[in-house]
C-alpha positions as CSV (number, residue, x, y, z in Angstrom):
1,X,-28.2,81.5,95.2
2,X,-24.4,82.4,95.4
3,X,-23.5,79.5,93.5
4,X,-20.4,79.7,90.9
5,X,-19.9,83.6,92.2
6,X,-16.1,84.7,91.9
7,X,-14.8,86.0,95.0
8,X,-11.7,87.6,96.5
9,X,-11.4,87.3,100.1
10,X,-11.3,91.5,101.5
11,X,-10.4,90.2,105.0
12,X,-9.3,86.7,106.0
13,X,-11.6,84.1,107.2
14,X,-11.4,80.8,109.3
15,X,-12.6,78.2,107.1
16,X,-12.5,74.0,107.1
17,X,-11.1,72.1,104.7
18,X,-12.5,69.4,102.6
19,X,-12.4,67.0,103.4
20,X,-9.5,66.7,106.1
21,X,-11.6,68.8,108.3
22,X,-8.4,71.2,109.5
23,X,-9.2,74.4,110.4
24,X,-7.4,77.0,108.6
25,X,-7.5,80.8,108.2
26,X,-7.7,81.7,104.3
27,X,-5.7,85.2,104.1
28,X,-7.3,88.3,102.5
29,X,-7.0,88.7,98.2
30,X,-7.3,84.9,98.4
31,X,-9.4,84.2,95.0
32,X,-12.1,81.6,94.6
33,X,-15.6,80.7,93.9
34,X,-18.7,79.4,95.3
35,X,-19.3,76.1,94.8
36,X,-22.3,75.2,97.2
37,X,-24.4,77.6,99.5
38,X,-26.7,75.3,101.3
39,X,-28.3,75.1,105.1
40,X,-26.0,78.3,106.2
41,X,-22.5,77.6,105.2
42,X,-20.6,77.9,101.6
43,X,-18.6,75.5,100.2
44,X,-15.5,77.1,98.0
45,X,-13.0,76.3,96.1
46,X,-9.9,78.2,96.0
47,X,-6.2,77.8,95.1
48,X,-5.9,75.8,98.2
49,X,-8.8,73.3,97.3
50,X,-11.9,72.8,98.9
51,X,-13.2,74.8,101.9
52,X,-16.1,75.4,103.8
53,X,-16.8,78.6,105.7
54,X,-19.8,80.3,107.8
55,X,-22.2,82.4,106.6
56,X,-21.4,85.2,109.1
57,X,-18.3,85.3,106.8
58,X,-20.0,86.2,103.6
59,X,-19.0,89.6,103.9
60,X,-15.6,88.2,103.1
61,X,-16.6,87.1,100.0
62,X,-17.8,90.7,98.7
63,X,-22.0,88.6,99.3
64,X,-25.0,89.4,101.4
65,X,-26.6,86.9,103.7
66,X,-29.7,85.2,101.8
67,X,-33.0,87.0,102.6
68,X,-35.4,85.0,103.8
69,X,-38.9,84.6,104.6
70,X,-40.2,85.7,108.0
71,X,-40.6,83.8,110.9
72,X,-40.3,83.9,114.2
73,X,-37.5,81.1,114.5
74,X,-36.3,78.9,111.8
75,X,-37.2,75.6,113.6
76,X,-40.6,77.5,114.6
77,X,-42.3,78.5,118.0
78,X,-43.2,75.0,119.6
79,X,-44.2,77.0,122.9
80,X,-41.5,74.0,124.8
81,X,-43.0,71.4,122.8
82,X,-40.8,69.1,120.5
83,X,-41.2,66.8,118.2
84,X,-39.5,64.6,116.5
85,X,-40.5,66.2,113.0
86,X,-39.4,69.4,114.4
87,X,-36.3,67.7,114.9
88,X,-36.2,65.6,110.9
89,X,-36.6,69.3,109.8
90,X,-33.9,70.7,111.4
91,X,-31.4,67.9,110.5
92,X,-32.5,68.1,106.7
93,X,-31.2,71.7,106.8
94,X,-27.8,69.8,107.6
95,X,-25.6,69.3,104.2
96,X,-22.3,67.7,103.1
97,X,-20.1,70.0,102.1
98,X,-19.4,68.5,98.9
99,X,-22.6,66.7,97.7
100,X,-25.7,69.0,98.1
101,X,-28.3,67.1,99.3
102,X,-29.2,67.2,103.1
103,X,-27.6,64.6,105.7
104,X,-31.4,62.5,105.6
105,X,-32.0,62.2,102.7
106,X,-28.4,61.0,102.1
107,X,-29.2,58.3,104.9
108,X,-27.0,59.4,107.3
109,X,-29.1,59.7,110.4
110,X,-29.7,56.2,111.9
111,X,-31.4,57.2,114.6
112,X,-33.5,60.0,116.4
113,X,-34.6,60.2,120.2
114,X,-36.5,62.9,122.1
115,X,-36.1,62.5,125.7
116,X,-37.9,64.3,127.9
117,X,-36.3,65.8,131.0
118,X,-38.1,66.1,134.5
119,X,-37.1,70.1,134.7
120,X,-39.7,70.4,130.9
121,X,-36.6,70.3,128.6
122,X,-35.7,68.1,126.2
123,X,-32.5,65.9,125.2
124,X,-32.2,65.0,121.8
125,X,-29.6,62.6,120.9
126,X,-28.7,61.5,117.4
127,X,-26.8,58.8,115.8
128,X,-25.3,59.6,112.4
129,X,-22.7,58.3,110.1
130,X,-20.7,59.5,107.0
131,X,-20.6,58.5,103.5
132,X,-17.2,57.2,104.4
133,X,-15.2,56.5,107.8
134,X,-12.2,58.4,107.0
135,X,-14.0,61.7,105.8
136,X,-12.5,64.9,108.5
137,X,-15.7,66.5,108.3
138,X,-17.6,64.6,110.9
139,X,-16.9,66.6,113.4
140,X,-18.5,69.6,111.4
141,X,-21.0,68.0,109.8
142,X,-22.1,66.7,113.5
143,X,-21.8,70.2,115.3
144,X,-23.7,71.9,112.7
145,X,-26.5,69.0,113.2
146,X,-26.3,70.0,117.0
147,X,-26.5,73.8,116.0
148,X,-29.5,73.3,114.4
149,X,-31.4,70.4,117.0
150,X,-30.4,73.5,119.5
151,X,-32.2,75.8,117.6
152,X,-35.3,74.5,118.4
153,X,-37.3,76.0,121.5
154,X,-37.9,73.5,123.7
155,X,-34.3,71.7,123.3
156,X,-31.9,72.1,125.9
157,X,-29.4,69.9,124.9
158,X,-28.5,67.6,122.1
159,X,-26.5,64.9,121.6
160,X,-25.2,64.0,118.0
161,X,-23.2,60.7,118.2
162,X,-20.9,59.7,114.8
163,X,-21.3,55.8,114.3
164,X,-19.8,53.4,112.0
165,X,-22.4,50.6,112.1
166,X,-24.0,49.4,109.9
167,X,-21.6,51.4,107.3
168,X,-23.4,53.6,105.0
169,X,-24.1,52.7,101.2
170,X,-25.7,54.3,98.5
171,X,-29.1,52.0,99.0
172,X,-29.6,54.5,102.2
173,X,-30.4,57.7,99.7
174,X,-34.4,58.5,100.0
175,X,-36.1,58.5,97.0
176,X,-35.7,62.7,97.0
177,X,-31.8,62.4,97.3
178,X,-31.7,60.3,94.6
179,X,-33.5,62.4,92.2
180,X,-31.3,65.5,93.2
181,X,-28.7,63.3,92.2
182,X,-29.7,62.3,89.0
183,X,-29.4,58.8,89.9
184,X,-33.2,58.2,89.0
């Protein structure tokens, strides 16, 4: 949508780096472009290299937040009842910051658990990995995961869990990833 737009920062911004994972502030006239804008935060590339910020910082960039269609709640009215598609959904609105296709269908969540607590809430807790160990944008990647499990009413508190085993290869793409890959 904002893809490959040239930017010049009118106020500074906190950002991420890619793919260290340090926080950083990125000062005001810094210049850059867009480089990905998918599942509510914008990868860019400046001077500086790679960076990922929020989408409540768009203004920043001189854009305007996406509109979208209307619903009631992006992870839908369940009326306190979750499932664990509600949950899939959520997670596939997760992305790397560098490779634009959603953390399932890369193969990066091993696991998926609904737990039901005895006060009517719900625990979620998630295993994932990364496409490599030493990659500083776990943490990120796994918050933003937890964001979005949050966001669904019904969940009270969620769990996401970085794991190393089994390691992650490229066999672990769906079928979909692939193809937004070009590797079919």
């Amino acid at each position: 949508m904002h893809e490959n737009t040239e930017f010049s920062l009118s106020r500074g911004v906190e950002a991420i780096e890619i793919p260290s994972g340090r926080k950083l502030t990125l000062e005001k006239g810094t210049q850059g472009v867009v480089t990905q804008t998918l599942g509510g935060s914008y990868t860019i590339a400046t001077p500086y290299g790679l960076s990922r910020i929020a989408e409540k910082d768009l203004d920043a960039l001189g854009l305007e937040k996406p509109k979208t269609e209307t619903r009631e709640n992006a992870a839908g009215k369940t009326n306190g009842a979750v499932s664990e598609n509600d949950v899939w959904n959520q997670l596939k609105q997760c992305f790397d910051p560098e490779i634009p296709v959603n953390i399932v269908d890369l193969g990066l969540v091993y696991d998926c658990r609904l737990i039901k607590k005895d006060d009517g809430g719900t625990r979620v807790e998630v295993k994932m990995t990364l496409t490599a160990p030493g990659c500083g944008m776990g943490p990120a990647i796994a918050h933003d995961a937890q964001s979005k499990i949050l966001s669904i009413d019904g969940v009270d508190e969620a769990d996401v869990q970085l794991v190393w085993d089994p390691p992650w290869n490229q066999n672990m793409i769906s079928e979909a990833g692939r193809m937004k890959l070009g590797m079919i």
